[in-house]
Each structure stands twice: as C-alpha cells, then as structure tokens.
C-alpha positions in Angstrom: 14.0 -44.3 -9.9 14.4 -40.4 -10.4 13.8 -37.9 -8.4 9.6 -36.3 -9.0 9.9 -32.9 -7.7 7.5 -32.2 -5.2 5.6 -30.2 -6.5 4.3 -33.2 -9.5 5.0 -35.3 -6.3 2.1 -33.8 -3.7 -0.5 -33.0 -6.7 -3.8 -33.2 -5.6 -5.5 -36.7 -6.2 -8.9 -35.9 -5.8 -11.1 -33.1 -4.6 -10.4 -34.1 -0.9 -6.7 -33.1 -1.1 -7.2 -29.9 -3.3 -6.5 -26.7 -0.7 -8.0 -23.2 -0.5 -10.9 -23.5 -3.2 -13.5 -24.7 -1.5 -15.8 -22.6 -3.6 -15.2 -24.1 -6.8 -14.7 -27.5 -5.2 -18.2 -27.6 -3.9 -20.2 -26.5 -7.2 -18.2 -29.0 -9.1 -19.1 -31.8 -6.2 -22.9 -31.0 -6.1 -22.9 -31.0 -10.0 -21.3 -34.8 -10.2 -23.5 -35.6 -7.5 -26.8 -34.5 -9.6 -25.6 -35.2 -13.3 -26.1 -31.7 -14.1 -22.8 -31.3 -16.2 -22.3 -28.2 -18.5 -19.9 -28.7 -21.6 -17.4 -25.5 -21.1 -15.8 -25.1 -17.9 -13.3 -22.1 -17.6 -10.9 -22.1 -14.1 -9.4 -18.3 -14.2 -6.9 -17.7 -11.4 -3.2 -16.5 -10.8 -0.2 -18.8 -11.5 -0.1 -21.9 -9.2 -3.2 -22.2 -7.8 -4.5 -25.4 -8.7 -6.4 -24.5 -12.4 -4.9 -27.8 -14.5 -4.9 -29.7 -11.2 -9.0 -29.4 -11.1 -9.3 -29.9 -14.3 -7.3 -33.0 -14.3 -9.2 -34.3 -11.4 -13.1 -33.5 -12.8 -11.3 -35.5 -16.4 -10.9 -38.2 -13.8 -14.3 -37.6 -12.1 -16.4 -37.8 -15.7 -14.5 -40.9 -16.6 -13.8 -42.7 -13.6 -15.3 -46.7 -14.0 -17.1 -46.8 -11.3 -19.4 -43.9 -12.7 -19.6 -40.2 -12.7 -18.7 -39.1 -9.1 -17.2 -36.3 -7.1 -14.9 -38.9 -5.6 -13.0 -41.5 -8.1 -11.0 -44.3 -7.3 -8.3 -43.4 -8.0 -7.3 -47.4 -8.7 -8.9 -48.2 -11.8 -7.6 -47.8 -15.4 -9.3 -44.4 -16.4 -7.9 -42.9 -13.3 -4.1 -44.3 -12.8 -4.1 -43.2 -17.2 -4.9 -39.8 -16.3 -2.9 -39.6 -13.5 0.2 -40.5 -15.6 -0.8 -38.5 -18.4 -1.2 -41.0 -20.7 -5.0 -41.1 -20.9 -5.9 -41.4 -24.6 -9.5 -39.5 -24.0 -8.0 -36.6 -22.4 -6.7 -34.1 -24.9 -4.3 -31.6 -22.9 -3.5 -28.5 -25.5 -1.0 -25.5 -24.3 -2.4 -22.7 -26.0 0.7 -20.8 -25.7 2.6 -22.9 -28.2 -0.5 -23.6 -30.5 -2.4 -20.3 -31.5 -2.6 -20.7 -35.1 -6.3 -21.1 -36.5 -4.7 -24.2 -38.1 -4.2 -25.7 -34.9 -7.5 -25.5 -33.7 -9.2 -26.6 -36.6 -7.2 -29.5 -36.5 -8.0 -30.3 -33.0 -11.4 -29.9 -33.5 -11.7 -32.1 -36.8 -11.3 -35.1 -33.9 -14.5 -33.6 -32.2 -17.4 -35.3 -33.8 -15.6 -39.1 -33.4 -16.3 -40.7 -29.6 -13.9 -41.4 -27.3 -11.7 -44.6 -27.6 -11.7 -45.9 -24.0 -13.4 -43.4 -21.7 -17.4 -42.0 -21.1 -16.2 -38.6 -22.3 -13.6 -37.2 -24.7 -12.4 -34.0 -22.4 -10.3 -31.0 -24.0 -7.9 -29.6 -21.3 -7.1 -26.1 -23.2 -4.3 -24.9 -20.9 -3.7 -20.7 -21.1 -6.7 -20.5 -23.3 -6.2 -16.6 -23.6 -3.2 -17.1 -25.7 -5.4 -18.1 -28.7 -5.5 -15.9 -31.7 -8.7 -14.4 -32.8 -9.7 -16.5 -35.7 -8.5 -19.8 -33.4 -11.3 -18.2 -31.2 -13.8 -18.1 -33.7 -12.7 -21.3 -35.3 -14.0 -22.6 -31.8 -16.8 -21.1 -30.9 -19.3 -23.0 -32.7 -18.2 -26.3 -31.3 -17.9 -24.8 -27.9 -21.5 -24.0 -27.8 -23.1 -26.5 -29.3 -20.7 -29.9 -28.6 -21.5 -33.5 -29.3 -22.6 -35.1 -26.2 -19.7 -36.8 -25.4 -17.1 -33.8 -25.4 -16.7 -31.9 -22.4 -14.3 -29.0 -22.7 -11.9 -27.5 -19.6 -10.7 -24.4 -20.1 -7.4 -22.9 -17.8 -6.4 -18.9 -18.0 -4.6 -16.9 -15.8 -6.2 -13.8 -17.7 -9.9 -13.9 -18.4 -9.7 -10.5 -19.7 -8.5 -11.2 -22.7 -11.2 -14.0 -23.7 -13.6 -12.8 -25.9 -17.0 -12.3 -24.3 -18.7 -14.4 -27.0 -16.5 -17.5 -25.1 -17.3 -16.6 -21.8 -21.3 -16.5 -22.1 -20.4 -19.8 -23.3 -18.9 -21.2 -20.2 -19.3 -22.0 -16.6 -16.5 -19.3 -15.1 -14.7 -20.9 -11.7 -12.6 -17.5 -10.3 -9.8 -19.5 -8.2 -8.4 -17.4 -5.2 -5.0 -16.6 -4.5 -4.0 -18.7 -1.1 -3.3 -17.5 1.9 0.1 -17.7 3.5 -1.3 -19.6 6.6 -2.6 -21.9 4.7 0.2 -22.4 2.6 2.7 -22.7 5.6 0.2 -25.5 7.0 0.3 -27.3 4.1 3.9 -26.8 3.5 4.5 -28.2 7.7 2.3 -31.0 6.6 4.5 -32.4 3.6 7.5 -31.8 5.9 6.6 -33.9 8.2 5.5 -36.5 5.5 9.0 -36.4 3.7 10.6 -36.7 7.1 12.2 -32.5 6.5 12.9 -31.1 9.7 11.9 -27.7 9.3 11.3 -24.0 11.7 8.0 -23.0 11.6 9.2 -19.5 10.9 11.4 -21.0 8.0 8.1 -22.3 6.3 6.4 -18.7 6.8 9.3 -17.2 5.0 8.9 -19.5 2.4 5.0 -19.3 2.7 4.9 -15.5 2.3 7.9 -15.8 -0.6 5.5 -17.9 -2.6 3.0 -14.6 -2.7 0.0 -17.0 -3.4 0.8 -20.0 -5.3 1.2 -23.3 -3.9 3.5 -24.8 -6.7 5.8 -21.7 -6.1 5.7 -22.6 -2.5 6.4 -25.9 -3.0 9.4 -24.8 -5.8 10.8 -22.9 -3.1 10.8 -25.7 -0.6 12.8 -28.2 -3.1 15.1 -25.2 -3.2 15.5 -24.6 0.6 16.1 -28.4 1.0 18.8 -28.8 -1.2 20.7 -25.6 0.3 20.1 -26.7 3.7 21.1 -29.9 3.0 18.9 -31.4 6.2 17.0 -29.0 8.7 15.7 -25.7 7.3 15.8 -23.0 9.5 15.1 -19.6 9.4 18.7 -18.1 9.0 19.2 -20.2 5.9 15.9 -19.5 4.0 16.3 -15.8 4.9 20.2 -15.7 3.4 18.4 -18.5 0.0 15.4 -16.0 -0.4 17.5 -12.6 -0.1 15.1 -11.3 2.2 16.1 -9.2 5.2 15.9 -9.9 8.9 12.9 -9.1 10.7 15.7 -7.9 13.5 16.5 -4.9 11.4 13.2 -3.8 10.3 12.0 -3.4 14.0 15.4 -1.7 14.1 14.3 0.7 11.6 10.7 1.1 13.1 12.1 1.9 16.2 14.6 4.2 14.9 11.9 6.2 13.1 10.0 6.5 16.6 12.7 8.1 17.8 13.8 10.5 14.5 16.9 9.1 14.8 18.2 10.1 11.4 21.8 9.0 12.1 21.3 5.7 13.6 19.2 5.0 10.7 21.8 5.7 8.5 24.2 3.8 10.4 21.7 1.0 10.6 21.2 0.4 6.8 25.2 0.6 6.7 25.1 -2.8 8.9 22.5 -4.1 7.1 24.7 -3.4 3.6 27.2 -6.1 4.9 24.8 -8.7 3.9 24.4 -7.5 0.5 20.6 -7.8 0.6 17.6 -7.2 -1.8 16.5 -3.1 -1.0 13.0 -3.6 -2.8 12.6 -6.6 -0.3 13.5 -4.6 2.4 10.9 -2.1 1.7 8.1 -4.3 1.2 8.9 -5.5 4.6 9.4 -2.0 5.9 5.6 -1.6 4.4 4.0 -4.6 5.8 5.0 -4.1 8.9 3.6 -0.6 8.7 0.3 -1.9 8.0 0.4 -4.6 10.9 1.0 -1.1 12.6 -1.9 0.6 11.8 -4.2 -2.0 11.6 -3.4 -2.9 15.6 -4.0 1.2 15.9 -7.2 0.6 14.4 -8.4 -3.0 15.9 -6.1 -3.3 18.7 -4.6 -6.9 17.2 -3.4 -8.5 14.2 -3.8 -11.3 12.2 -0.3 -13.3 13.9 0.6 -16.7 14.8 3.5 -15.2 16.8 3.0 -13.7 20.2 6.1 -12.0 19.8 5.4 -10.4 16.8 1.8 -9.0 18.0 3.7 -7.8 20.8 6.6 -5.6 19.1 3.7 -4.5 16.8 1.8 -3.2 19.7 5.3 -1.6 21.3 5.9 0.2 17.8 2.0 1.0 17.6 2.4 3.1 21.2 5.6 4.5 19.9 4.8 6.0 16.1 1.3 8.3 16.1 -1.2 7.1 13.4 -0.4 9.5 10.9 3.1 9.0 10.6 2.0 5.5 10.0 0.3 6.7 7.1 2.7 8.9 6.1 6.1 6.3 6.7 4.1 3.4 4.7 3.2 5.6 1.9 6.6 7.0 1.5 7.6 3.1 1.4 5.6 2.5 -1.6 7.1 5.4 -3.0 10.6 4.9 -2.3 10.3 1.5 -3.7 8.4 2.3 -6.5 11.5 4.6 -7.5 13.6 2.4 -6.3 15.5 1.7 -10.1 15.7 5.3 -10.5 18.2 6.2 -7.9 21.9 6.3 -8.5 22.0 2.9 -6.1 19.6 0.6 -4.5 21.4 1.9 -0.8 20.8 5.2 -1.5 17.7 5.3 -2.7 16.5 3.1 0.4 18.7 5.8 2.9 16.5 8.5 0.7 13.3 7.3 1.6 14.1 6.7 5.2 15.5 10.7 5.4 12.2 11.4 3.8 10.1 9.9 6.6 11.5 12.1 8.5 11.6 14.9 6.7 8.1 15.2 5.6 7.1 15.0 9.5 4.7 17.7 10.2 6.5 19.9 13.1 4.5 19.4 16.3 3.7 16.0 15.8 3.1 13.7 19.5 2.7 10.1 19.9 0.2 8.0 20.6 -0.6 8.6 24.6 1.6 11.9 24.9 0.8 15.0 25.9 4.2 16.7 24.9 5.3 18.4 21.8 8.0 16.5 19.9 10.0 18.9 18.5 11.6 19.1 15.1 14.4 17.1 13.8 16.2 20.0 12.6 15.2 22.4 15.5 18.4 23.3 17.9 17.3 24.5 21.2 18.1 27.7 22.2 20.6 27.6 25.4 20.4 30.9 27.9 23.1 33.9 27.2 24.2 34.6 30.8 25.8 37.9 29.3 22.4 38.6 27.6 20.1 41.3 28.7 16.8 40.1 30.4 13.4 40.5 28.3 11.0 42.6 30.0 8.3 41.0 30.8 9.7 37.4 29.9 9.4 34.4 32.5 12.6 32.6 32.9 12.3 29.0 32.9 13.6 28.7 36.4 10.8 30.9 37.9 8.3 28.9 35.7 9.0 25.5 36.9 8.4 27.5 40.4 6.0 24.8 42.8 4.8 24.4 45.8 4.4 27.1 48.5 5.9 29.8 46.2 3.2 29.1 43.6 1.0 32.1 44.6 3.8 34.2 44.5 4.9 33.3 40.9 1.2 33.5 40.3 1.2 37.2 41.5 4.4 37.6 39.5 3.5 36.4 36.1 0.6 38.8 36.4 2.4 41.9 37.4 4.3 40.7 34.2 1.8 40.7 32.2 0.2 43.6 32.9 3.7 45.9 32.4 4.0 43.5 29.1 0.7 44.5 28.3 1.2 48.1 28.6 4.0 48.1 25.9 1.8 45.3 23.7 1.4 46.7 20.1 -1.4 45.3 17.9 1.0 43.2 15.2 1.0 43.0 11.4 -0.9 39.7 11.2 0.3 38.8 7.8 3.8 40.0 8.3 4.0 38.6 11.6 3.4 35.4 9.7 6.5 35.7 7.6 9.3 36.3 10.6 7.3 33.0 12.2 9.1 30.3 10.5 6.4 28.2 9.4 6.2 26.0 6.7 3.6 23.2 5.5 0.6 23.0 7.2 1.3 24.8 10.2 1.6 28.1 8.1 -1.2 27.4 6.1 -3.1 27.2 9.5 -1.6 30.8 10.1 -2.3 32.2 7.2 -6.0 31.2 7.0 -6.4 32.5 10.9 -7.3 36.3 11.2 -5.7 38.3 14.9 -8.2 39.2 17.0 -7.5 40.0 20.4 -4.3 39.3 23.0 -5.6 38.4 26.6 -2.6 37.9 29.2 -0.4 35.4 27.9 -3.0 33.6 25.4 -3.5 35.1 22.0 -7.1 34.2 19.8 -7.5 34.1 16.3 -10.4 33.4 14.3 -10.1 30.8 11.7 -12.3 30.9 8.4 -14.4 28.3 8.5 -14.1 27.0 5.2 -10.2 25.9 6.6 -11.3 24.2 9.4 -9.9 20.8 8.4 -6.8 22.6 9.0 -7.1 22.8 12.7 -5.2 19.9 14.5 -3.6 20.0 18.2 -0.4 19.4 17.0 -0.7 22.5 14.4 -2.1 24.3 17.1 1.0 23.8 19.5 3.6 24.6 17.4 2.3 27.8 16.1 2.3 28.6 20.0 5.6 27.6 20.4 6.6 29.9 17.2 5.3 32.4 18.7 6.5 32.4 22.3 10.3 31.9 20.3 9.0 35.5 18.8 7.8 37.3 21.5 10.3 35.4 24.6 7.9 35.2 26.6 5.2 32.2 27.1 2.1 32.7 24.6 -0.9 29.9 24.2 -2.8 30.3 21.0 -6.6 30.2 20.8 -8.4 29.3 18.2 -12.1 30.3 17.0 -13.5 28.4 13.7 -15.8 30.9 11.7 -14.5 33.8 14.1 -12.5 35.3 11.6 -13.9 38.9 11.7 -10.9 40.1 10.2 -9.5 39.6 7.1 -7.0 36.7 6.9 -3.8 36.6 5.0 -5.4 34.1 2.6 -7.8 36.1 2.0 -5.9 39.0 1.2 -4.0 37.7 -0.8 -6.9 36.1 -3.0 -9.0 39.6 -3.3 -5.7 41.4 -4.3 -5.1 38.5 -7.0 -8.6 39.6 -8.3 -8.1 43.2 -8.3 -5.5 42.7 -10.2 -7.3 40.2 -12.8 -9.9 43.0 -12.8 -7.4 45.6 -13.5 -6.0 43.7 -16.4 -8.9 42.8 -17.9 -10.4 46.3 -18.3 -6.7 47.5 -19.3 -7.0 44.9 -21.9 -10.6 45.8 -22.8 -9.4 49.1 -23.5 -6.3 48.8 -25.3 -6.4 50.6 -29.0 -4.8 47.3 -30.7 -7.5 45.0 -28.5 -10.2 46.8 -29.9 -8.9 47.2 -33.5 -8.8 43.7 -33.6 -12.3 42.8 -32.3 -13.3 45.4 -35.3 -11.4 43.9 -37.9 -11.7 40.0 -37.2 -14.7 40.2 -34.9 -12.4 39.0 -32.7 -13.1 37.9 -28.8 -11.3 38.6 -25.9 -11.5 35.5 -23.8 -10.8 36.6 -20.0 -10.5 33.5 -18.4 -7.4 33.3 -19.8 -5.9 36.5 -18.5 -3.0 35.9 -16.0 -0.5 38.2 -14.3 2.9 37.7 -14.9 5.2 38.2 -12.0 8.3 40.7 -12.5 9.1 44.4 -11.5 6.4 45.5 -13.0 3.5 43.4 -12.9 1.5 43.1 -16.6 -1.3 41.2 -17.9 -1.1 38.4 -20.5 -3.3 36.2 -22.7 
C-alpha cells in the first residue's frame, strides 16, 4: 500500500475530531440537531484551516443513513463514499480551474434532477471567489431559490471578493486562524499515535512555522520526519526550517542592553556561519520584543517554558520600556527593507546599529537611578598639567564622606558664592547651540526660557504647550550638558508654564512671521504686483508666500 501523507491521513472524521473551531462546530451541531438547515453555507478562513474538511463532514452529516445528525457513522455506505471521494451526490467543483460562465451553467443544468443515492445532492464549490462575474450571476438565482434537495457549500479564503448579492444569500462561518499551542498539541498527539519520537520544542518550532494552518503544520511534520530520519529534535527542525537559534537572539537582546555595538557586530558574524534566513531572524528578534514588553506591562507571558518567562523577565529588567518600543519598531522596519539593502547581513547589522543609534541620550533602565551615557560619548579624563577651574569641584572632593562632609559642605558653598560673583546672565538661545544637543533633548532646551541660577541648580520655565517634552531622562542630560559647559556641577530645574521669558522656539517662530509680514506688504506694494491686479484683476494669495533662505533673504510666491 502507498504511503497517505498525513495530512489526508489525520483528516478530521467527524465534528468530534475537528480542532480550533468550536464556533462554527456548534451552530452547525445545533442546526442537525433541530432540522433547521439553510441551502448556502459559506466557510471563509485562511489556508489550512479546516474549510473543505467541514464541508466534507456536514456532506456526510445531511446524507448519513442513519438520518440527519451532527454525529454520522462513519460505517455505512454514504459515509465510507464520501470519505473516499467517490460519493456520487457530492459534487466537489475547484473554482480556480472552472470560472467560465459555461462551467457553471453546466453544473447547474444537473440542479433540478435528485440525487442518485443520497438524501441531498450537496455542491462543494471549493475557492468560490475565483468565479468570474457572469459565473456569479449565472448562479445566483439557483443559489437563492434551490430545489429542496440541493444544499450548496461554499469554501473561500477571500470573502471580499464575493459579490454581496452571494453573501446575503448565505450562512457565512469566519474560521479562525489556530493557535500555535494548539497546533503543537495536536501535532504531540499524532506523534505519539505514529510512534515519532519527537522534542516538545521541536513541535513548537514546527507549530509556530506553520503560522496558523494545521495542514501546513502537518506538511512540515512529513518533512521533519523524513530529514530526521527517526527522532526530531530541535537542532534538526531549526537547521530544516532555516530559522535561527533562540541562543543568539537572547544574545542580541542582551547585547542591545548593554549598547554593545561591537559584540553585536561580532555576534551576527557567528551567526553568518550558519548561513541563516535574516528576515527570520528579525521576526524572531521582534517577537521576542513583544514578549518583552508585554511582561513590562503584565508582569508574565503567555509561555509553556519556565525558561523562556524567565530570560524574558531578565531582558525586561535590563532594556527600559521605550527602547522596547523603539528596538521592535526598528525590527519591523529593518525587515520590511530588508530586499533593499546591498545584502541580507548588512541590512540586518544596519538595523541593529540603528537601535542603537536612535537611542535618546540620557536614557536609564528599568529600576536605575543612573544616567546611561551615550554610545558615542568618550569621557573626559583629568589634565594634571591643566589649570584648575575656579570655582569647579573636583571629583575627589565630591565623593568626600563621612566626618569631612560638613567641611565639603562649607566648601562647596564658599564656591559658590565666589562662582556666583563672577556668574554672567547667559545667551539662552546661544547657550543652546555650544550645548551639543540633538533630538529631543534640544527640543526640550529650546522650548525652555532661563530664568534664574540659584547655587549650583539652574531653573527654566518650560512653555506649557511642550510639556510632553519633559521626561527625567531629558531632564538629566541637559544637566549633564551643562555641567560639561560650565565644569562645575549644575542640576537643572524645571517649571511647566513658567516660561516668562521668551523661549528660543518662540523666537524663532515670531521672527519667521515678521518676516512673512514683511514680505507680504513688500509684495503688496510692488509696482509689477499691483499692475497686475489692475490689468487681470488679479489676487495675491499670501498663504503662499514663503522666504527663501540665501544671503539675502527674499520673498516668493
């Protein structure tokens, strides 16, 4: 006897061993149960998902010789005849290869004659979408209005491009993607039947591989089997699927955690030696990003593995909830673009970098209270030859405890107060500019106004309308930017709607006005400007007046 591939081999029977759509199982039970059959049924669902499989089985239920019932025999003639596909009543039609309007009508000439053998004659229209639009119409005054002994199943993985007249004509079953728990279960369960020796994590690979569909999942199974050649494990289903070892993603998590931009680098390099699929390696990168934040969120996830809740609550302590964000969205990304870089290595080594890169400065982890500092930051060492700031405290004297803390105490503020003697009110804006800043933390700056220096902490007032601007983080490194100014140790302070001088941004936007002003009414008085609007009754539309940047700054339209 040949070999029947297992997925023909394990197709559901009956109801009882369908999985996953208990929805659509139970309306179709209660309605054998009553007799209250309707003549078009239409199963819509992905690929794989058990649509023909139903079908087959309610053909089997409607014909079945012991009567109508959501449970057939399974033994007698009607059901062993459709199980074999050889049942003369049940007219299975791919859509796909038939979508002329001939086609149809010649299927439906058979309509009005009543079945040869069984209680109904049943129309199993597999990928029903494919039709062509007269086919459509060609059907739907049968489909509405059948003889009573026709009952027509309908199969589509895209109910969106059924016309609505065939819809409102049809009881619509939406079948659900499966879960990959339950299709690892099932997939341990017909291991164990076909005497496979097989990893639990081995079948979870294959589970998640199948992205839904059982049949795929069971596809993939054959597969593994024959390239194990006995015991599946995980090793061997990672190496048939292509797919990248867990290992090296939390190796790339935890490399991230630490801005290691080197050892990533050196990382993918050992991951390269396996030749393996980049786009795979991305999505893993992502869903293990979103286990992330989710246990940041929840405080667990959704994980048959101990081990794996635990490394994702290691790496959830380690990375702060918005680099989550910002590392899984720059996954999507990366392997969105993925075809557009020069290799599939560098484009993955690109979006790692970029994680990195698009961290705002300042930026502390999850139960921290330091600042992390930038990637590309070098510290500054002392210069024993260089002259002493005055005024500045050297880190020795700072780090100062103990009994001698009343006497650095008294020192700082003898400091201060000769500092603050020689303190000159600065140029906000320019002050700004020999800061460093970039991203968010100068935007913060620049929507701040200077109000007042006190000791060692300096206030500004931010304008309320930029108050979502105002993080910790932000606030930290613009005090660290400023003590790198200054040399000597300044905290910043700041007031939201305390802004009682003008900031920057501000500025900057009245002076971008002015000068829209100026241009206008230089335009509105030009001699050529007004000839025009003379002659042609023409009108000058100042919304569209913009200043061109150069030497000499001038209005256009």
């Amino acid at each position: 006897m040949s070999y029947l591939v297992l997925a023909r081999k394990w197709r559901p029977k009956n109801f009882a061993d369908t999985v996953g759509q208990e929805h659509v199982l139970r309306a179709l039970g209660n309605a054998l149960a009553s007799q209250r059959l309707h003549h078009a049924y239409l199963f819509a669902g992905t690929r794989g998902v058990g649509k023909t499989t139903i079908a087959r089985i309610l053909a089997k239920a409607l014909n079945c010789e012991s009567g109508i019932t959501a449970e057939p025999c399974g033994e007698c003639s009607a059901c062993r005849e459709i199980d074999e596909g050889r049942f003369v009543d049940l007219i299975e039609v791919d859509a796909a290869s038939r979508t002329k309007v001939d086609d149809t009508r010649e299927l439906l000439d058979n309509v009005q004659y009543s079945p040869a053998r069984g209680r109904y004659k049943v129309y199993l229209i597999d990928e029903v979408h494919m039709l062509s639009k007269s086919s459509f119409n060609a059907l739907l005054k049968t489909l509405e209005e059948p003889p009573p002994h026709v009952k027509f199943l309908l199969a589509t993985t895209d109910p969106q491009k059924l016309p609505i007249t065939v819809l409102s004509r049809c009881l619509q079953f939406n079948l659900k993607r499966l879960t990959p728990k339950l299709i690892g279960d099932r997939l341990e369960h017909i291991c164990a039947a076909e005497d496979v020796q097989a990893e639990p994590a081995a079948l979870a690979m294959l589970a998640r591989a199948a992205d839904g569909s059982l049949r795929d999942a069971l596809s993939l199974l054959d597969q593994a089997i024959a390239y194990c050649g006995g015991e599946i494990t995980e090793g061997a289903v990672a190496t048939m699927l292509g797919t990248i070892d867990r290992r090296h993603v939390s190796r790339l998590l935890q490399l991230l955690a630490a801005g290691d931009a080197g050892a990533l680098l050196a990382a993918v390099a050992d991951i390269d030696e396996q030749f393996p699929d980049y786009a795979r390696l991305l999505e893993d990168l992502a869903r293990s990003l979103q286990q992330i934040a989710v246990y940041q969120v929840v405080g667990a996830v959704d994980s048959e593995d101990d081990s794996v809740e635990s490394e994702v609550a290691e790496l959830a302590a380690a990375i702060s909830q918005e680099d989550v964000q910002l590392f899984y969205q720059t996954a999507l990304l990366g392997r969105r673009d993925l075809y557009l870089a020069p290799d599939p290595r560098s484009g993955v080594e690109m979006t790692l970098l970029r994680m990195l890169a698009f961290q705002p400065g300042g930026r502390t982890a999850p139960g921290t209270s330091e600042r992390r500092p930038s990637k590309n930051t070098t510290l500054r060492q002392p210069d024993p030859a260089a002259k002493p700031v005055p005024g500045a405290v050297s880190p020795a004297a700072s780090a100062e405890s103990g009994a001698t803390s009343a006497a650095g105490s008294d020192a700082t503020s003898n400091g201060h107060a000769a500092g603050a003697a020689e303190w000159q009110e600065p140029d906000w804006a320019g002050l700004i500019d020999s800061l460093s800043l970039t991203g968010a933390n100068r935007l913060l700056a620049a929507n701040c106004a200077y109000i007042r220096r006190d000791g060692n902490v300096m206030h500004l007032g931010l304008d309320a309308r930029s108050e979502s601007l105002l993080t910790k983080p932000r606030q930290q490194a613009l005090s660290a930017a400023l003590t790198r100014k200054y040399g000597e140790p300044l905290r910043v302070e700041i007031s939201v709607g305390d802004a009682r001088n003008e900031t920057p941004m501000q500025a900057e936007s009245r002076l971008e006005d002015e000068r829209l002003e100026a241009a206008r009414q230089s335009l509105e008085s030009d001699p050529n400007v007004k000839a025009l609007k003379d002659m042609f009754g023409a009108e000058l539309k100042t919304d569209s007046i913009e200043i061109v940047a150069g030497d000499n700054s001038s209005a256009q339209e």
